[in-house]
ZAMARFI-830041 format. One record per residue (C-alpha): residue in one letter; z, x, y. Coordinates in steps of 0.5 Angstrom, whole numbers, padded with zeros to 4 digits, always signed. Layout:
<atoms>
AZXY/...
</atoms>
This chain:
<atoms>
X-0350-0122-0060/X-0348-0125-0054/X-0340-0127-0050/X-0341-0134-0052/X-0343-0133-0059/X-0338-0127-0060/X-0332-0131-0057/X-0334-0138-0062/X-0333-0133-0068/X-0326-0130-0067/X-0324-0137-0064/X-0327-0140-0071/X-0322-0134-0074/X-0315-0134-0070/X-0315-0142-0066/X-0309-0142-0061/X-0309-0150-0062/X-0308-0149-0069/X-0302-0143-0069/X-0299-0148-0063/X-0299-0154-0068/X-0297-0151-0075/X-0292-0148-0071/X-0289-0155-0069/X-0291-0158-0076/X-0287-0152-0078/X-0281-0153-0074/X-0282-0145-0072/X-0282-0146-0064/X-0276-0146-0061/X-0274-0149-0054/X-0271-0143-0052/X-0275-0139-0057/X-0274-0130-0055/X-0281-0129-0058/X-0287-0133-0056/X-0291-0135-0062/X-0298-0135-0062/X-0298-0128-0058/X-0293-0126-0064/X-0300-0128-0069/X-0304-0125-0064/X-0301-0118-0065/X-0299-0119-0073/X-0307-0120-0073/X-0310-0116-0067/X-0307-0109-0068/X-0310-0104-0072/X-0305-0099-0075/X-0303-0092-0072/X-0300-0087-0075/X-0293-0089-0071/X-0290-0093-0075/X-0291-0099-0081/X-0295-0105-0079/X-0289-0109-0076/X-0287-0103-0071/X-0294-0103-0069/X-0295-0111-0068/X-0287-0110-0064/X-0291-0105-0059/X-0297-0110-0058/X-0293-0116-0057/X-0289-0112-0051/X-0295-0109-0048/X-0299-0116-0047/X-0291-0120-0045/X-0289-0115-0041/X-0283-0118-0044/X-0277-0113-0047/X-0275-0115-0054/X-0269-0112-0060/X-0273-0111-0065/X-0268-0115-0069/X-0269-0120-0066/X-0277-0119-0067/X-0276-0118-0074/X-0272-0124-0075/X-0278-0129-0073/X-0281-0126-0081/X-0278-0132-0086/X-0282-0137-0089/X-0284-0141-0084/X-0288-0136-0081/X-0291-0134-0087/X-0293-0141-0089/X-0295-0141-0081/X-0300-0135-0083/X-0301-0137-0089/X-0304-0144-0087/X-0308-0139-0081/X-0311-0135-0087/X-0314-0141-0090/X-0317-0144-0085/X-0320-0137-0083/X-0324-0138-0090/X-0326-0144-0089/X-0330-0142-0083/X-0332-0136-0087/X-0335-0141-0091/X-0338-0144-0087/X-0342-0138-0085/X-0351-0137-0087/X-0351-0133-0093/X-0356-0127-0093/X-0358-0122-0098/X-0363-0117-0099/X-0370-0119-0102/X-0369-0115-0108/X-0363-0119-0110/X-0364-0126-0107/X-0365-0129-0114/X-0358-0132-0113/X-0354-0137-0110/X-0349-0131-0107/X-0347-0125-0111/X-0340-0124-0111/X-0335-0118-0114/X-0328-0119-0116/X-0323-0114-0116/X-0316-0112-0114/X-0312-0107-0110/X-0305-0106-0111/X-0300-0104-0105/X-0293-0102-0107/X-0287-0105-0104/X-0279-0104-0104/X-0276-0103-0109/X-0271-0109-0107/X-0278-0113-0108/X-0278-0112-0116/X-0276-0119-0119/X-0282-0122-0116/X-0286-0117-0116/X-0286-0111-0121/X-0291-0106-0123/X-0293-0103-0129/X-0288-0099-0128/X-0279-0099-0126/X-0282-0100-0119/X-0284-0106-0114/X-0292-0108-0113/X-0297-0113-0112/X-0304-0114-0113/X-0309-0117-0109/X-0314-0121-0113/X-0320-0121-0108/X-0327-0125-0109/X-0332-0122-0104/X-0338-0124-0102/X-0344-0120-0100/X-0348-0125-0098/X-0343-0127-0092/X-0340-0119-0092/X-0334-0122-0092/X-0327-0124-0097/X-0329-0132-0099/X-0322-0132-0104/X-0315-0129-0106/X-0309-0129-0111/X-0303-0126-0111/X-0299-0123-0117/X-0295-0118-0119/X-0298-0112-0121/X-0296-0112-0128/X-0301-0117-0130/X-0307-0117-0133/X-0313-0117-0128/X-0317-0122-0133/X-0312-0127-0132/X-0315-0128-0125/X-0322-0128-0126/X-0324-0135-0129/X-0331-0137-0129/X-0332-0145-0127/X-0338-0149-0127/X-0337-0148-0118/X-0340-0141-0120/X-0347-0143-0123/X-0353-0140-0120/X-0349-0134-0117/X-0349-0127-0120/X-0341-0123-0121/X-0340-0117-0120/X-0334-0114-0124/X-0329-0108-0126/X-0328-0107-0133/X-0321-0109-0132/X-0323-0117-0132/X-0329-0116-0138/X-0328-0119-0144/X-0332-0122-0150/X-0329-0129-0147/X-0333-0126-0139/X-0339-0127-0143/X-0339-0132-0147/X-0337-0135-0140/X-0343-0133-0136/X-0347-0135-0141/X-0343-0142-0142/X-0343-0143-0133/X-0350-0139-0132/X-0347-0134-0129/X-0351-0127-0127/X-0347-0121-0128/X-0348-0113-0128/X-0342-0109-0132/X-0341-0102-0135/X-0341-0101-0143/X-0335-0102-0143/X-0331-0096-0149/X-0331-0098-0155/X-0336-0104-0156/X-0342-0104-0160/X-0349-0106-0160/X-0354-0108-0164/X-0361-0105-0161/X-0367-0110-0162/X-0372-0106-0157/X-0374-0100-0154/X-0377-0102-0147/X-0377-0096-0143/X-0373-0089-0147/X-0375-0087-0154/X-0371-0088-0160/X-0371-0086-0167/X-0373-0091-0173/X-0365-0091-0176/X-0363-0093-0168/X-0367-0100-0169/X-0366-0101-0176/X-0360-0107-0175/X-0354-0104-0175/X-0350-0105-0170/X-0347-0097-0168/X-0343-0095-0163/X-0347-0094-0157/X-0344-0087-0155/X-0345-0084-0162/X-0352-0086-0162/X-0353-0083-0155/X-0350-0076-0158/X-0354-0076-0163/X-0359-0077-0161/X-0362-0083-0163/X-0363-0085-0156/X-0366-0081-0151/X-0368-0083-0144/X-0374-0082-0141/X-0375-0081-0133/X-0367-0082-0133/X-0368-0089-0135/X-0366-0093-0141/X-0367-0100-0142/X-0366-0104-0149/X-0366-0110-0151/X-0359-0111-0155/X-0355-0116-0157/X-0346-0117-0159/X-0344-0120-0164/X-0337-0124-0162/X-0333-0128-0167/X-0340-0129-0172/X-0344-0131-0166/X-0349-0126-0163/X-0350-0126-0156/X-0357-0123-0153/X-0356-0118-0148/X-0359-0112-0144/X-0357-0105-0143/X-0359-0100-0137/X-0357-0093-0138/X-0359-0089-0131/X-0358-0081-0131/X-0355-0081-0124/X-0355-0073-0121/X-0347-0071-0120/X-0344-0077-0124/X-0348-0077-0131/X-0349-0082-0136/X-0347-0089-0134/X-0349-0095-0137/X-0350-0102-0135/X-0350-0109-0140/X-0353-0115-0135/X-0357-0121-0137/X-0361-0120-0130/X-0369-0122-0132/X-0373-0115-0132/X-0378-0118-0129/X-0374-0120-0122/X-0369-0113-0123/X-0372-0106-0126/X-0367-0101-0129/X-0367-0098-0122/X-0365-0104-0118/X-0360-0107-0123/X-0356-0099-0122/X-0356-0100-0114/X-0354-0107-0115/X-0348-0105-0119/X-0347-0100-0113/X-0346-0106-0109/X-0338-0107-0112/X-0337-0101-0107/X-0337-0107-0101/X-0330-0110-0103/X-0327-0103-0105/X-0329-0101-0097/X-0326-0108-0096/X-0319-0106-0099/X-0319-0098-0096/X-0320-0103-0089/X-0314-0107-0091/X-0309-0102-0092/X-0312-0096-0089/X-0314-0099-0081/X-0310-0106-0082/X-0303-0103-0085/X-0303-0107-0092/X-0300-0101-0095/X-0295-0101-0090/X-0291-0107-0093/X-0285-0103-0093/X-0281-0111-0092/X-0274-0113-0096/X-0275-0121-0096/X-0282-0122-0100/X-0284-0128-0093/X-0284-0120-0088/X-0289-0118-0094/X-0293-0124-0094/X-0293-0125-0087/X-0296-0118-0085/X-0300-0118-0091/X-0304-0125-0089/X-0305-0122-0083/X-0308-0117-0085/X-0314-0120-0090/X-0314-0125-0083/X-0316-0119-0079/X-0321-0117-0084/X-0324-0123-0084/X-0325-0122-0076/X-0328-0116-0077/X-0333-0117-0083/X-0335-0123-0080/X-0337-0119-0073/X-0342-0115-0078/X-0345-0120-0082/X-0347-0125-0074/X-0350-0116-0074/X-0353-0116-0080/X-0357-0123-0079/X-0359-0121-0072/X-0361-0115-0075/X-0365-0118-0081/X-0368-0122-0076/X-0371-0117-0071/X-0378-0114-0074/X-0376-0106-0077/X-0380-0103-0071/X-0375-0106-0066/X-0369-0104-0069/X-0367-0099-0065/X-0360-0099-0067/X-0356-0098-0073/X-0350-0104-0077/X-0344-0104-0074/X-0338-0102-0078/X-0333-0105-0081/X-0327-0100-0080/X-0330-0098-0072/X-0330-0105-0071/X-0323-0105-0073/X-0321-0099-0069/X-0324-0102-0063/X-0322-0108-0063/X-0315-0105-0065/X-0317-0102-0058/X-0317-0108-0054/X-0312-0111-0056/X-0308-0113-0051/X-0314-0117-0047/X-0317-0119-0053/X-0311-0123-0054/X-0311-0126-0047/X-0317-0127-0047/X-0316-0132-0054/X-0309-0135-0051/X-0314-0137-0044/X-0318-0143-0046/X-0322-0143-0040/X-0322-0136-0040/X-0328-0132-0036/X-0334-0130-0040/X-0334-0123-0037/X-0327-0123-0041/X-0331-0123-0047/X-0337-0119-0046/X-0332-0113-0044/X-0330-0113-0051/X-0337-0115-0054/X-0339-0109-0049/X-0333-0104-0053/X-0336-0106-0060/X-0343-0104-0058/X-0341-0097-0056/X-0336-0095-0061/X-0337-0100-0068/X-0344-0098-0070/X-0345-0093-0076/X-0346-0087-0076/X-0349-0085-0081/X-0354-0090-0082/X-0360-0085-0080/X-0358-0079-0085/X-0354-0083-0090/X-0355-0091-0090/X-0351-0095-0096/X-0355-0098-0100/X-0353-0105-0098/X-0357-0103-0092/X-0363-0100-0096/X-0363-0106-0099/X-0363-0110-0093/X-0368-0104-0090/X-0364-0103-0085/X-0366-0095-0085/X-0367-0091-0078/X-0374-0088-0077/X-0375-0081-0077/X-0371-0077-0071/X-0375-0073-0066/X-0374-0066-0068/X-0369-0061-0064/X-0372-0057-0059/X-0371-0050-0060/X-0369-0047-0053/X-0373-0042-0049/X-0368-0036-0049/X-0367-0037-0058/X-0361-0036-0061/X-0355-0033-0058/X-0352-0028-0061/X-0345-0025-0060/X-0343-0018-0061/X-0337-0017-0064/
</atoms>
């Protein structure tokens, strides 16, 4: 990733002309405005949570530090109404548009899809003056936000908000736009309905049994099984599993089943892994065995474990679970500000994991960058990152002292002992480490 290529990504993401000319189309600037408006955005965008105060407070900080200009905090906090909630609003629909428009790259071993999505929800409490609008499950005031990520683009590719009270399946509802992707879905969102839907649109999906649904075993591919498992019963699958009926073999179970739902039979198939530490879990999908071993179809569930990083980047490092506003256009607007710079950052990661997928494993020298340091560092240089996208001519040297922080400070870690299993599907896994010196003199011991 170069200056140039760096800079059209975030200008994609955070357009000056657009916050000026939503702005006007808005009626929010003001002739004798106290608070400058795009720069209000960037600091809404750009600021990375601190343990300070609430994402407001911290945005406040941020404004002063790149103005230089002294403002009332109520008069800050005054410019958070509905105009600047539909101005981010706009910006965050526009953000995903240039998301879209991003090259899709999986991993080999589940490229057999247009793009694998997961949907999920996460949810934020809010004040309790907020209730009407937004109640929880219970006397308190919450909201969910429904994401649909994608792990070819690394990135979130649609939203909804609603109360947390409501039922997650409301917000999963397959279209003919889905086909020829795969879905990947918490139990929250499965129903017999999901599945008559993925067989209706030609959805790919991987789900875990979910409690208290009851299969019928056709086959036994790999596991053994006694005769009364397969006799055409339909039974309950744990039952089975206790009694031992159906036993695994090498920790894997992979069956041919079918459900039945209202009087039509729906042929599936169940994985059943023994996973050291976590115990039985068991998977019902429509994946073709030959393309997605039982192995594969569990790392491919794993996968979900993307959008719940995503989410911890949302309310821990960008402040969403910081919405301690009164006026639901204060929550909006931060919150919006929030999936916008996850936007950013993710992006950041996905033009990393092409250029890394391009360049051969031997000269892989350096590990994927990460979302939340990514974050962190641009948190750091905030103020000269957003002089740097207010300046429409602004110097390339600008841009790469950013790019520069980025490459110092946002790789991961851990990708050499402890790489995620999307990097192991991507191959993004280190060569062996040269092994620690021991130092002439030995071991030094202390006497006490």
């Amino acid at each position: 990733m170069n200056a140039t290529q760096f800079e059209t990504l975030v200008r994609q993401h955070l357009s000056v002309g657009l916050v000026e000319k939503l702005g006007d189309d808005l009626g929010i600037v003001e002739r004798q405005s106290k608070v400058r408006l795009v720069e209000l955005v960037m600091s809404l965008v750009l600021t990375a949570r601190t343990c300070a105060g609430s994402r407001q407070a911290d945005a406040l900080r941020h404004y002063q530090e790149t103005t230089g200009q002294e403002i009332v905090r109520g008069t800050f906090y005054a410019r958070f109404n509905d105009g600047l909630a539909k101005l981010m609003e706009e910006l965050l629909t526009s953000a995903l548009d240039a998301v879209e428009r991003q090259p899709i790259l999986l991993p080999p071993p589940i490229a057999t899809v247009k793009d694998w999505l997961i949907v999920d929800s996460t949810t934020i409490k809010l004040h309790d003056k907020l209730i009407g609008k937004y109640r929880g499950t219970g006397d308190y005031a919450a909201l969910k936000v429904h994401k649909t990520y994608s792990i070819g683009r690394s990135n979130m590719v649609d939203y909804q908000l609603a109360p947390a009270r409501r039922h997650d399946a409301n917000y999963c509802v397959l279209t003919e736009d889905l086909r020829g992707h795969g879905l990947l879905v918490d139990l929250g969102y499965v129903s017999h309905d999901y599945l008559r839907s993925c067989e209706e649109f030609g959805v790919k999906t991987v789900i875990r049994l979910k409690s208290g649904w009851k299969v019928n075993v056709e086959k036994v591919i790999e596991g053994t099984s006694v005769a009364a498992a397969i006799d055409g019963d339909v039974f309950d699958f744990a039952t089975a599993l206790a009694d031992k009926r159906l036993e695994f073999v090498k920790g894997r179970l992979d069956l041919d089943v079918a459900l039945t739902v209202k009087g039509k039979r729906f042929p599936m198939r169940l994985v059943g892994l023994e996973i050291p530490g976590k115990g039985v879990c068991l998977f019902l999908t429509n994946l073709d065995r030959s393309q997605y071993t039982a192995h594969l179809v569990g790392q491919l569930y794993r996968l979900r474990w993307e959008i719940e990083k995503d989410n911890k980047l949302n309310k821990s490092d960008e402040g969403a679970d910081e919405l301690d506003g009164e006026k639901p256009a204060s929550v909006h607007t931060v919150l919006y500000a929030s999936l916008i710079a996850s936007l950013v950052v993710n992006s950041v990661v996905h033009l990393n994991h092409q250029e890394l997928f391009a360049t051969p494993p031997e000269k892989r020298k350096k590990g994927p960058m990460h979302a939340r340091l990514v974050a962190l560092a641009l948190g750091a240089v905030h103020g000269s990152l957003s002089e740097a996208i207010a300046e429409p001519d602004c110097p390339t040297t600008a841009w790469q002292r950013t790019l520069n922080v980025l490459e110092a400070s946002a790789r991961d870690p851990n990708w050499r002992r402890r790489p995620s299993v999307l990097d192991t599907l991507f191959g993004f896994v280190a060569p062996p480490g040269r092994p620690r010196r021991q130092s002439a003199g030995g071991s030094l011991s202390i006497d006490q």
